[in-house]
Every structure is written in structure tokens, then in C-alpha cells.
C-alpha positions as CSV (number, residue, x, y, z in Angstrom):
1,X,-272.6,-54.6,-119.0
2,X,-275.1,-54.6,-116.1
3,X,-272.5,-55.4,-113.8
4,X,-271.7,-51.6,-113.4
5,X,-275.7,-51.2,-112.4
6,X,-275.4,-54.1,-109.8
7,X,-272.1,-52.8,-108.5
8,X,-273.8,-49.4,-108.1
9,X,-276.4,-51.4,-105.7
10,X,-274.5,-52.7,-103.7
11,X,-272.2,-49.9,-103.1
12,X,-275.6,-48.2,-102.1
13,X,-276.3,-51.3,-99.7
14,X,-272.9,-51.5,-98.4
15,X,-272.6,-47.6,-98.1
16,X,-276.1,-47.4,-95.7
17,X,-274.1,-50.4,-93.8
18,X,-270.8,-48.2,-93.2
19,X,-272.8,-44.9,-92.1
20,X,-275.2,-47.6,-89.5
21,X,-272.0,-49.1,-88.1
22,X,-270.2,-45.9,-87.8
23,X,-267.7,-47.4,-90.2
24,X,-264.1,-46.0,-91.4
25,X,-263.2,-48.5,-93.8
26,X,-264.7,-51.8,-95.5
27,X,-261.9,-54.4,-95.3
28,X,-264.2,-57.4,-97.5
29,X,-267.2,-58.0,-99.1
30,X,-268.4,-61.2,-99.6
31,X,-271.5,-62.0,-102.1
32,X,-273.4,-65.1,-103.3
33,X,-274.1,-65.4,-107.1
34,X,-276.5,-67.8,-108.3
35,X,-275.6,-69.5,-112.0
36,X,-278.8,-68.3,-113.8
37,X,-277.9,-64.7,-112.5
38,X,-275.4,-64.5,-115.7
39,X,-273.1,-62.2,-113.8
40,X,-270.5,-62.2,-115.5
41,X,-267.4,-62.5,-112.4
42,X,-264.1,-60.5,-114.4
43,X,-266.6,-57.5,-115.3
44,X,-268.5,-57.6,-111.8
45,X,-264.9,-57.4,-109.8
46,X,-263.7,-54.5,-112.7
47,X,-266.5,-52.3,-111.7
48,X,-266.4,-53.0,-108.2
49,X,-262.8,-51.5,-108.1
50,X,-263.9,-48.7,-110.1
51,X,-267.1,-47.5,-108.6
52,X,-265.7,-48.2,-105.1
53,X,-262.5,-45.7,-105.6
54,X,-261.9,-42.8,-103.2
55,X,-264.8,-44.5,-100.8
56,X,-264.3,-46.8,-97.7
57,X,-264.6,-49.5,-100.0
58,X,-261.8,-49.0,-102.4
59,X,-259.4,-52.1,-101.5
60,X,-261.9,-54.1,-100.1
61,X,-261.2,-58.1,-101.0
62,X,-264.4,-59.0,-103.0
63,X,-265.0,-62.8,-102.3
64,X,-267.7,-64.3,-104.6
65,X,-269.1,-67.4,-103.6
66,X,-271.1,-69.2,-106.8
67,X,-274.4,-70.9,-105.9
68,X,-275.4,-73.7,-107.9
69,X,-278.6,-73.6,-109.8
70,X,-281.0,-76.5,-109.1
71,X,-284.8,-78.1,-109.2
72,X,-287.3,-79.7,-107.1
73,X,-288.6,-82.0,-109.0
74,X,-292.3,-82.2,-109.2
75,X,-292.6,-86.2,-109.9
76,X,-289.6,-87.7,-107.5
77,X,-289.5,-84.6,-105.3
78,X,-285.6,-85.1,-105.5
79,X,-283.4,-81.7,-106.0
80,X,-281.3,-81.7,-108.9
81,X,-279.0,-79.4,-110.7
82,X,-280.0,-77.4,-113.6
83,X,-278.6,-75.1,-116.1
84,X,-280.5,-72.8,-118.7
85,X,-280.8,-75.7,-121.1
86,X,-281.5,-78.6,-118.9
87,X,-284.4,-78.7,-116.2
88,X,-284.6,-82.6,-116.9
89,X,-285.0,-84.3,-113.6
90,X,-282.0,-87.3,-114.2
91,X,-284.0,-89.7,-111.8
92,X,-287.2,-89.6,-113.5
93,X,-286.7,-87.4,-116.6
94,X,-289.4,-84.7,-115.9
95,X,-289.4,-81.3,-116.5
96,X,-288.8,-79.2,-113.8
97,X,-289.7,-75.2,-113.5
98,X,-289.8,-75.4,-109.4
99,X,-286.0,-73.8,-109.5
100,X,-284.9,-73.3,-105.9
101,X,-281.2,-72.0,-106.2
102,X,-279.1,-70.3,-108.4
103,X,-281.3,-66.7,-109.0
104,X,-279.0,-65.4,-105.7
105,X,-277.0,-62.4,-105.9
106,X,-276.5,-61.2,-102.3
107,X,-274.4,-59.5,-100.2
108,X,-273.7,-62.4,-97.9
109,X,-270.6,-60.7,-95.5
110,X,-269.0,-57.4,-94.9
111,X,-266.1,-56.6,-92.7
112,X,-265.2,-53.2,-91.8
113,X,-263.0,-51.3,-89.0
């Protein structure tokens, strides 16, 4: 479960955020999570509400917005979406490797008071 590990980053991230913002609490979190990133969403938002008890973040709303994976393609030049088993381009059927989104995993927003 390497959500715990990420969730222990970004508490880290978001913690050096509330001390340079002279925060009290953090109110929401939102984050950006690529498809390829394999994050699995129910485990990430378990350990965020256990690592983030008795800090400024415990409550927090965690919003995760999920980035689509896609392709440049190196024939057509047209993007295209991808998944682990299919970097076909549908216009022109080539292989693609150029992958330009979906590999995000970002804190993207965080509210405090």
C-alpha cells in the first residue's frame, strides 16, 4: 500500500505550507492524479484521514481530480488517450511512447484559515 508513503509526502508538503502561511487549520486539499500513477483513490483518502489526525489537516475535504493518460503521436502528431495496454495511435495505428499526461500526482490547491 504505497498510498500511506505518498500521503506521508504530502502531509510534509502541506505541513511546510501551513508553518509559511502562518496557518491554523487546512480546510481542503485538492490533488491531481494521473491514470498511470496506479493510486489507488479508497486507500489514498484512508490514509490521508489517518496520517492527518490530531494535525491542522485532520477534516480537511480531500478533492482528487483524475488526469487522463495520453500520447503524442510521433507519425500524425495528434494527442490521444492511452492506458497501460494500449499506446496505439487510433488515427494512424502507431505506437506511441511520447506519453504527455497521466504520470501527475500533485498537490494542485490548499485552503487554510
Amino acid at each position: 500500500m504505497h498510498e500511506v508513503s505518498i500521503v506521508n509526502d504530502l502531509m510534509e508538503i502541506i505541513q511546510q505550507n501551513v508553518v509559511s502561511h502562518s496557518l491554523k487549520k487546512v480546510t481542503k486539499v485538492t490533488l491531481k492524479i494521473g491514470t498511470m500513477t496506479s493510486v489507488e483513490e479508497h486507500a489514498l483518502r484512508f490514509a490521508f484521514e489517518v496520517v492527518s489526525k490530531d494535525t491542522e489537516v485532520e477534516g480537511a475535504e480531500l478533492k482528487i481530480e483524475t488526469v487522463e493518460a495520453t500520447a503524442l503521436c510521433p507519425q500524425c502528431e495528434k494527442t490521444f488517450n492511452i492506458t497501460f495496454l494500449n499506446k496505439i495511435c487510433p488515427i494512424c495505428n502507431a505506437y506511441s511512447n511520447n506519453i504527455v499526461t497521466g504520470y501527475e500526482l500533485l498537490i494542485d490547491e490548499m485552503e487554510g484559515e
